[in-house]
N, C-alpha and C positions, 0 to 999 in steps of 0.2 A: 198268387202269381198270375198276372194278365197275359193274357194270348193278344198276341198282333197278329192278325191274317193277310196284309200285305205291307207293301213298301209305306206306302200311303203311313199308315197306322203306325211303321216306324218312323217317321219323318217325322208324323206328329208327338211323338213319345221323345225324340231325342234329335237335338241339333249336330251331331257328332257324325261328320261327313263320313268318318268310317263304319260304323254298325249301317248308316246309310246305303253305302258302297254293297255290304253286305245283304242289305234284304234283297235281294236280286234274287236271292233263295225261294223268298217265296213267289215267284213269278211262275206261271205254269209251265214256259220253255226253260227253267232253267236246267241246266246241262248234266244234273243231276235230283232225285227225289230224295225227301226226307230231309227239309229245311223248315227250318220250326224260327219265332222270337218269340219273346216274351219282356214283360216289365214288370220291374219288383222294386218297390221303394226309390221310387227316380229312376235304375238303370232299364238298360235296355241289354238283352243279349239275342245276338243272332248266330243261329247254327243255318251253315253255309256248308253243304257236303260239295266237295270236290271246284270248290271255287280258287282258281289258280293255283291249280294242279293239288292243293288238300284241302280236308275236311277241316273247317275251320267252326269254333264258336268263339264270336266278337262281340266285344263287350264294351261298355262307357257308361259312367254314371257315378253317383256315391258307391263309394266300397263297401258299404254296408249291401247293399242292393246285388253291386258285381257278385261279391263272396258268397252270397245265397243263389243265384242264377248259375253258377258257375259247379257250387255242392250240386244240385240237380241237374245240373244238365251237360254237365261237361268230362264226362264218362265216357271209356272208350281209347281204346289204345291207340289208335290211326289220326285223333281229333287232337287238333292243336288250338287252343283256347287263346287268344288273345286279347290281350289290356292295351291299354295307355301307358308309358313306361313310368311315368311321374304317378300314376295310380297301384304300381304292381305294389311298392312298399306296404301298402293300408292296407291291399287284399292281403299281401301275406300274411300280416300280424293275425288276421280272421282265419285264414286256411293254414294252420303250420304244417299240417301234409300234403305241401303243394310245395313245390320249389319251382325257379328259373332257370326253365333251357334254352332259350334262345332268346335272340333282339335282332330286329331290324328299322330302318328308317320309313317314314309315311310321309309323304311329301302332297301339299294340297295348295289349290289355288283357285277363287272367284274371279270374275271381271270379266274384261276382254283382254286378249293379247294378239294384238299386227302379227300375222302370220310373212314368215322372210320368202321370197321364190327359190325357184330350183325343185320344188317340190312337188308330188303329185300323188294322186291314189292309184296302186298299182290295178293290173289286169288280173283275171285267171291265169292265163298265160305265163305272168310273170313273174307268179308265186313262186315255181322250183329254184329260181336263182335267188329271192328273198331265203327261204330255206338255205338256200346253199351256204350263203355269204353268213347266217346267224350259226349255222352248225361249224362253222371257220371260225369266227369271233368271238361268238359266247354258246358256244356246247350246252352247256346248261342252263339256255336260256328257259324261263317260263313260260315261254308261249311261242310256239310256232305256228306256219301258216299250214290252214284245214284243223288243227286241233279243233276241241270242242273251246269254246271263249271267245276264240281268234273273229272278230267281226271285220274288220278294215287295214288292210297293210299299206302305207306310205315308203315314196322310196325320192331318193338323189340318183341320178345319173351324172355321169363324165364319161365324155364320148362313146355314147351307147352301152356302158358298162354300168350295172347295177351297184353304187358303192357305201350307199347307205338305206338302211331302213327304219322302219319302227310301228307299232299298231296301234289300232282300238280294239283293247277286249277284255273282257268282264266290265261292261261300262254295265252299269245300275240305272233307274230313270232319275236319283237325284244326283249321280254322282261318276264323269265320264272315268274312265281308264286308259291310261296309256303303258303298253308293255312293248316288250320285242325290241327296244333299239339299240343297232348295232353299226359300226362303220368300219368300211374296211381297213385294216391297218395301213397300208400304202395313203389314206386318202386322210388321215388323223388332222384335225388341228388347222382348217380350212372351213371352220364353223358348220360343217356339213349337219350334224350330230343336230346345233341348236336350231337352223332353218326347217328340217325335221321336224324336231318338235315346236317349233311354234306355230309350223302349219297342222300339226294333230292336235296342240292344246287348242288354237283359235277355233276347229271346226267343233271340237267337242264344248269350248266355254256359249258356241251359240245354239245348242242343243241339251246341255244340262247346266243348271244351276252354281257345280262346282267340276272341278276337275282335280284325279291324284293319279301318283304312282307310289309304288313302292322301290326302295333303294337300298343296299347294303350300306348298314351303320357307318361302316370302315370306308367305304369312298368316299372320303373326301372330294377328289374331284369331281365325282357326279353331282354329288349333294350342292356344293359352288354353282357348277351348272345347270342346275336346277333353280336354285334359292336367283340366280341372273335370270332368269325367266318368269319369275316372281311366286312363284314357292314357296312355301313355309314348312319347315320341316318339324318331325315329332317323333321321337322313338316309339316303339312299340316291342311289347312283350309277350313272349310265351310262355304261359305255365303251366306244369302238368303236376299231375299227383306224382309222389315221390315213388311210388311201386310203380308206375308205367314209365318215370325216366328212368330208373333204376335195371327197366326192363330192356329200354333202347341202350342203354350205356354197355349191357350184356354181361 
């Protein structure tokens, strides 16, 4: 099993924007220690401690490679391993003491994209009502503003009133990030959401190579408006050994 010691050396080992996204781990600032990859038969796995709020090991590649990268290193009850959902089937058949706990959506995009107006990068200053408006609309959002990740919050106003937002943060050097976005209810459905983001995607497509988010499988409407900004979308999978889901099911 080959060691990767930076992003660099995964980029070169795997075209797969997401393990990409992930070696950010090994960057010396990143937001937590004890980020490791490696490459085994074609894959690539990257253990990402506390990257969007968990310990992740990410994975791509032939399933022969995943499924070996995965027995060694993917241990640990807090670590949630992730695949390609159209690859978890082949790891499974290799790992039978592993099952499927969870899915979410990966949504990615190269090029350029026309950023709409109305939009801008918020101040210091203007973070508490950023906060405020994400803790009103998505409570459980992944990233709030000052967290560790959080690098840039963009925002809409209507008449001096902060009514939409959204960020950059865990952007990677090949791969940007966009999380946090939130609009206020009163202000729904007035494209606010997509001007938003197409002034975060255009400033990250001219500073990284790719740009992604992540999205619940089940929104549909995000996932539309997303794939309308030119997106492509890809499930993604979590697997854990059967004793450590067995352990969170209680």
């Amino acid at each position: 099993m080959r060691v990767l010691r930076s992003p660099a050396d995964v980029a070169a080992a795997s075209p797969d924007p997401l393990v990409r996204w992930a070696a950010q781990a090994l960057l010396p600032d990143h937001v937590a220690p004890g980020g490791g990859a490696w490459e085994h038969g074609g894959a690539v796995g990257v253990l990402a401690p506390a990257l969007n709020r968990n310990d992740r090991l990410v994975l791509a590649g032939p399933p022969e490679g995943v499924a070996a990268i995965l027995r060694d290193r993917g241990h640990g009850p807090a670590l949630r391993p992730l695949v390609p959902t159209d690859l978890a089937p082949a790891v499974l058949a290799l790992l039978p003491d592993h099952v499927v706990w969870a899915g979410f959506g990966w949504m990615e995009r190269t090029g350029h994209l026309a950023p709409e107006p109305g939009v801008r990068w918020l101040r210091e200053d203007e973070l508490d009502a950023a906060e405020a408006l994400l803790r009103k609309v998505n409570p459980h959002a992944y990233v709030l503003p000052r967290e560790p990740g959080a690098l840039r919050w963009a925002g809409s106003f209507v008449d001096g009133e902060l009514v939409a937002v959204g960020a950059e943060a865990w952007s990677a050097p090949h791969v940007g990030f966009v999380g946090g976005v939130a609009t206020h209810p009163d202000f729904r459905r007035r494209g606010l959401s997509r001007a938003l983001c197409s002034f975060v995607v255009h400033d990250l497509l001219e500073r990284h190579p790719a740009c992604a988010l992540m999205v619940d499988s089940g929104n549909a409407a995000a996932i539309a408006a997303y794939q309308g900004l030119g997106f492509a979308y890809r499930g993604v999978t979590v697997l854990l050994a059967s004793e450590v889901a067995a352990a969170l099911r209680g």
